[in-house]
MIVOKE-979449 format. One record per residue (C-alpha): residue number from 1; residue in three letters; x, y, z. Coordinates in steps of 0.001 Angstrom, whole numbers. Each point is the difference from the previous one (the first is absolute). Example, Ala and Ser with C-alpha at 12.3 -4.5 7.8 and 13.67 -1.06 7.14 Angstrom:
<recs>
+-----+------+---------+---------+---------+
|  nr | rest |       X |       Y |       Z |
+-----+------+---------+---------+---------+
|   1 |  ALA |   12300 |   -4500 |    7800 |
|   2 |  SER |    1370 |    3440 |    -660 |
+-----+------+---------+---------+---------+
</recs>
This chain:
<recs>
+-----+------+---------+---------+---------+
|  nr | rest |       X |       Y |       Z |
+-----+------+---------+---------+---------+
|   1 |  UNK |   -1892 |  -83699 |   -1691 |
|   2 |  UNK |    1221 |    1849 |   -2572 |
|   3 |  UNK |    3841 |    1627 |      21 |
|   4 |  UNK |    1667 |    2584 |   -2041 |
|   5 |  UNK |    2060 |   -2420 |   -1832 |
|   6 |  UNK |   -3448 |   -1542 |   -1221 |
|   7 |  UNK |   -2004 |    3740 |    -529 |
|   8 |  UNK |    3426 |     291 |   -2425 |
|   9 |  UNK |    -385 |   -2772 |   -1747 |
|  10 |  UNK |   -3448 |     895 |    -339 |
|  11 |  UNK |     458 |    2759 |   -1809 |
|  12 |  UNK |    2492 |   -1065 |   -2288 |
|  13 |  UNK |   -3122 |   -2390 |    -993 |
|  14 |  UNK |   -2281 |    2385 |    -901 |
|  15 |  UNK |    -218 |    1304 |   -3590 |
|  16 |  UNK |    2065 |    2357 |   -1372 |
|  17 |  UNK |   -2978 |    2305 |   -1238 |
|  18 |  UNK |   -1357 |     461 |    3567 |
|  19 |  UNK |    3401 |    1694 |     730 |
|  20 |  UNK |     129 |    1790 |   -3484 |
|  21 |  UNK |   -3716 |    1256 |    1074 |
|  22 |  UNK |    1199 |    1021 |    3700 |
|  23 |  UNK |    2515 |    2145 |   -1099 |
|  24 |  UNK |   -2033 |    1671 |   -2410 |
|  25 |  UNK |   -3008 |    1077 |    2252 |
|  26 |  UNK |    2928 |     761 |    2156 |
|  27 |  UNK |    1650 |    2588 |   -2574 |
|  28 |  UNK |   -3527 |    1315 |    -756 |
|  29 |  UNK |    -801 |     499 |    3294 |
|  30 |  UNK |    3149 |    2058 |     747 |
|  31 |  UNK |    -711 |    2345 |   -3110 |
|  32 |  UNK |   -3447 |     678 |    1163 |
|  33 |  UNK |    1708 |    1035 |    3248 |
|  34 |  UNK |    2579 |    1954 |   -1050 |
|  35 |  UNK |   -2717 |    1665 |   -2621 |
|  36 |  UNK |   -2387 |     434 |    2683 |
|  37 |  UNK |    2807 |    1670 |    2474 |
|  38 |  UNK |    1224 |    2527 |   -3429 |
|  39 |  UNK |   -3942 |     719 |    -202 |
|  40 |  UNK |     -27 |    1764 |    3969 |
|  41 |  UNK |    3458 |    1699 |   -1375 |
|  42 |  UNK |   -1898 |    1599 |   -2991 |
|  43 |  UNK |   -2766 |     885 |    1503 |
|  44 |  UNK |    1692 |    1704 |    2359 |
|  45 |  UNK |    2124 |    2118 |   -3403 |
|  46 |  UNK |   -3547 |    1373 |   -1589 |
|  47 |  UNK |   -1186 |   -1213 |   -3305 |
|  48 |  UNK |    1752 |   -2929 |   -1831 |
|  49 |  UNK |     968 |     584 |   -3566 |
|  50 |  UNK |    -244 |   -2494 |   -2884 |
|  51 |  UNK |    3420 |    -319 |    -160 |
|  52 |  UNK |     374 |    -124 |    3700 |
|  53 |  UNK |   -2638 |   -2942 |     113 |
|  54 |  UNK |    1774 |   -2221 |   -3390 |
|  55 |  UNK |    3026 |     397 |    2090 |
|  56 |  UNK |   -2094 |   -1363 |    3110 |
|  57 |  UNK |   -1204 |   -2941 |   -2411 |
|  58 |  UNK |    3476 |    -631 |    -871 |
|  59 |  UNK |     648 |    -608 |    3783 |
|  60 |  UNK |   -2208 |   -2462 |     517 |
|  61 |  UNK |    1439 |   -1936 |   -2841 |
|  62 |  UNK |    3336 |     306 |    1273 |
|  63 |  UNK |   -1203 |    -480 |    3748 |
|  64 |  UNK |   -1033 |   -3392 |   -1406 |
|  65 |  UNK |    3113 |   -1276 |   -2129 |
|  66 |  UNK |    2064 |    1240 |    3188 |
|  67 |  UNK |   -1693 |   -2235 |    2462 |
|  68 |  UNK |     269 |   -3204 |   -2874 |
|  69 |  UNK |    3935 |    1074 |     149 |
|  70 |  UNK |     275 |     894 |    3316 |
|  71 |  UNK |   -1210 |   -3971 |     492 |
|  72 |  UNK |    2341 |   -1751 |   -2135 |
|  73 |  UNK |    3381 |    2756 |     704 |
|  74 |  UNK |    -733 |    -985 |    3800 |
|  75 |  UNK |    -707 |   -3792 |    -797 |
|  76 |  UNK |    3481 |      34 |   -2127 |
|  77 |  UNK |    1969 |    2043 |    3063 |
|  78 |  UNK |   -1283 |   -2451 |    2512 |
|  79 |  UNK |     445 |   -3236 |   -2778 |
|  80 |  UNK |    3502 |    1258 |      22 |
|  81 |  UNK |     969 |     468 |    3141 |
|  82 |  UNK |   -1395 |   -3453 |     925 |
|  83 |  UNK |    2047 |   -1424 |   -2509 |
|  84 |  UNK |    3033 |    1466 |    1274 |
|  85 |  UNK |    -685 |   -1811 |    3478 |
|  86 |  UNK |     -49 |   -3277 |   -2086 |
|  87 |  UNK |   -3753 |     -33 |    -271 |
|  88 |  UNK |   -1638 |   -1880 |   -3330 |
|  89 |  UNK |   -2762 |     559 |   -1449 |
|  90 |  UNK |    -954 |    1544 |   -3929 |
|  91 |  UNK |    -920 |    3460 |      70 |
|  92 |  UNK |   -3308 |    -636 |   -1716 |
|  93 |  UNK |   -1329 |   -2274 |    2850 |
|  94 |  UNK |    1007 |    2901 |    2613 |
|  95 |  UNK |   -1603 |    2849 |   -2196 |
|  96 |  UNK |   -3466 |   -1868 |     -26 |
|  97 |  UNK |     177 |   -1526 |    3340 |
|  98 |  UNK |    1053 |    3523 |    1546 |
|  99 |  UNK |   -2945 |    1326 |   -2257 |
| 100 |  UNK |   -2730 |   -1683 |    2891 |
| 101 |  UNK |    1484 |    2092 |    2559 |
| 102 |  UNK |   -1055 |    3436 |   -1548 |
| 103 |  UNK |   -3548 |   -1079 |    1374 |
| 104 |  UNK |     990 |    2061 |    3288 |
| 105 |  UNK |     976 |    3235 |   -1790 |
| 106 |  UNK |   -3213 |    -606 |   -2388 |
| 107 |  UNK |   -2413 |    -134 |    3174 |
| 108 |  UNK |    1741 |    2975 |    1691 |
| 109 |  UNK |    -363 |    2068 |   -3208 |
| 110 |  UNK |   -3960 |    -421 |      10 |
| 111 |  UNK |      92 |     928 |    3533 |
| 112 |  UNK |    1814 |    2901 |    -669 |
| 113 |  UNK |   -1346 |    1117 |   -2882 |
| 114 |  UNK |   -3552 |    -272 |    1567 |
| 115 |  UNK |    1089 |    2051 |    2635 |
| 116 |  UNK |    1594 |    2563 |   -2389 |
| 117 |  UNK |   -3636 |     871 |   -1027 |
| 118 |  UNK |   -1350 |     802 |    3682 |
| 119 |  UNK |    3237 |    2002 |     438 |
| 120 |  UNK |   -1263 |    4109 |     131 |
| 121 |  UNK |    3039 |    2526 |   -1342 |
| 122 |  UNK |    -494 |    3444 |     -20 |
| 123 |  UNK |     759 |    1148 |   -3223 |
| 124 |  UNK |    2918 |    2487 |    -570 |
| 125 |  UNK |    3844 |     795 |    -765 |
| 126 |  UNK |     814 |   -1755 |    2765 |
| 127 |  UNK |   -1998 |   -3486 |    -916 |
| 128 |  UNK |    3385 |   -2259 |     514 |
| 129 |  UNK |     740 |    1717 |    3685 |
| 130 |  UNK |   -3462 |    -624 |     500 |
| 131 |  UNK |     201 |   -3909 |    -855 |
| 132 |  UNK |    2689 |    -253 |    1624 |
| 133 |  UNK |   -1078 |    1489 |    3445 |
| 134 |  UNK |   -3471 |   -2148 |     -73 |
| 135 |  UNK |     -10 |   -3163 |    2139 |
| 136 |  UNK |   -2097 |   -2048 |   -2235 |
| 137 |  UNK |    1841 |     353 |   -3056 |
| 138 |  UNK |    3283 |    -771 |    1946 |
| 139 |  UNK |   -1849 |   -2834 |    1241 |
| 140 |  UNK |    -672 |   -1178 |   -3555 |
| 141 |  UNK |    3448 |     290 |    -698 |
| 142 |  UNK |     877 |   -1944 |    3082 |
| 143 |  UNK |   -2752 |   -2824 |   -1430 |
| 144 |  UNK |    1678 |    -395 |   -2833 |
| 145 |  UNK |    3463 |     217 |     500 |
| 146 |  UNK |      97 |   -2192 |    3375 |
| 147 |  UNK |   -2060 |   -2720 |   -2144 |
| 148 |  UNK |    3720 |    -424 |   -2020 |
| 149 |  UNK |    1391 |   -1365 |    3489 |
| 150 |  UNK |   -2092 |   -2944 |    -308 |
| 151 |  UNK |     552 |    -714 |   -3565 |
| 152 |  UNK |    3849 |    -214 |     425 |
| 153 |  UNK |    -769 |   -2060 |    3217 |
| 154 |  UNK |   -1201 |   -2557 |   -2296 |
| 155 |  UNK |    2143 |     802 |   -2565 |
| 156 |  UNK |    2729 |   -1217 |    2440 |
| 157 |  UNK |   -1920 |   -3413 |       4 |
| 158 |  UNK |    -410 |    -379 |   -3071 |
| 159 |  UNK |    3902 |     606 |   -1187 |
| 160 |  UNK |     677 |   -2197 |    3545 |
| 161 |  UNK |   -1726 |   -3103 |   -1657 |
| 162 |  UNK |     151 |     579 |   -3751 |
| 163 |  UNK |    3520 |     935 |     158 |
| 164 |  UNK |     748 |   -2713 |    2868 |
| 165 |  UNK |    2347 |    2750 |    1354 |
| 166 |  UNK |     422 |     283 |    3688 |
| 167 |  UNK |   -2434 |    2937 |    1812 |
| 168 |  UNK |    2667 |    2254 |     568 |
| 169 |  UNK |     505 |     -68 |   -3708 |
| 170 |  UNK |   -3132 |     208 |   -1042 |
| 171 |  UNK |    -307 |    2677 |    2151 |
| 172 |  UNK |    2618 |    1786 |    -814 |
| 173 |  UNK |   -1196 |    -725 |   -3788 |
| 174 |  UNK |   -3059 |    2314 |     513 |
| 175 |  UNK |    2055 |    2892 |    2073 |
| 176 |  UNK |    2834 |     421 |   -2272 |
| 177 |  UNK |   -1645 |    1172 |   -2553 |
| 178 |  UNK |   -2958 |    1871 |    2019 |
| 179 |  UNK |    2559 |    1657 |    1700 |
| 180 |  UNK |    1710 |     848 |   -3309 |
| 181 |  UNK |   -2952 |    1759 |   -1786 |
| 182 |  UNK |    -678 |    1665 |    3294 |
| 183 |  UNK |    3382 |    1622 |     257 |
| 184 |  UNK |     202 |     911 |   -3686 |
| 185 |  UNK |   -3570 |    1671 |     433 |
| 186 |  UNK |    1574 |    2080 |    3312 |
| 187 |  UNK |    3010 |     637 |   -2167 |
| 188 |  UNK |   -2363 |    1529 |   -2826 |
| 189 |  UNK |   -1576 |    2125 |    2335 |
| 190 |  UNK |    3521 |    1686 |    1274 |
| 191 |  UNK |     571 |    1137 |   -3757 |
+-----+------+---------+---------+---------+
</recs>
């Protein structure tokens, strides 16, 4: 039978490209969600300019190189953090075995963004309210951010047995820094 400590070291087996290639379907993936969620937002406006749509372009781009940072900032904050309960372990080996893990988001994404094109809006001013008040596109949002709980679940394992930290620490390794971003978003939000 097959325990965490050996699905860890399991991944830290695997090559480092399968990560590399995980994260990056994972980054495209959220782009072509965010684009496809800024496409019911314009239709909604009228007619989309040329300027308008390079600037939508743009966004994708930066959609992408966001979720490739977003992966190694949160890697680093939770590398840290397990290093200040004594954990060790090189960065490197945590950024590509944490890489595996994006897997959950990925699936939730193409779940989501299938569902995004079976989701009816009425088109108008109004297009966000709208959104907002339908119950399958706040079940799509549900999809994909509830597939995150998951992800640091097993993040948690994986800094638990890489780090060969104690599982309060390792928890407390992912929800530091979660907890951190989370409160500086909410704190954004007030200004």
């Amino acid at each position: 039978m097959m325990g965490i400590k050996d699905f860890v070291n399991g991944l830290s087996s695997i090559s480092k490209w399968y990560g590399g290639a995980i994260v990056l379907i994972y980054a495209l993936l959220s782009a072509e969600y965010m684009s496809t969620i800024n496409d019911f937002v314009m239709k909604g406006l009228g007619e989309v300019s040329g300027i308008v749509e390079s600037l939508m372009q743009l966004g994708y781009i930066i959609s992408i190189i966001s979720a490739l940072a977003a992966w190694v900032i949160m890697s680093l904050m939770f590398h840290i953090i397990a290093l200040l309960f004594n954990g060790r372990q090189d960065f490197s080996k945590f950024l590509f075995v944490s890489s595996y893990l994006y897997f959950i988001p990925a699936i939730a994404l193409v779940v989501a963004i299938n569902m995004l094109g079976y989701l009816d809006v009425e088109e108008s001013e109004n297009v966000i309210n709208n959104l907002m008040d339908n119950r399958r596109f706040i079940l799509i949002m549900d999809i994909v951010n509830y597939s995150y709980l998951p992800f640091y679940l097993l993040t948690v394992c994986v800094i638990r047995y890489s780090y060969n930290i104690k599982w309060l620490y390792s928890f407390l390794s992912v929800v530091i820094p979660v907890a951190s971003v989370w409160g500086v978003t909410e704190l954004f939000k007030l200004l």
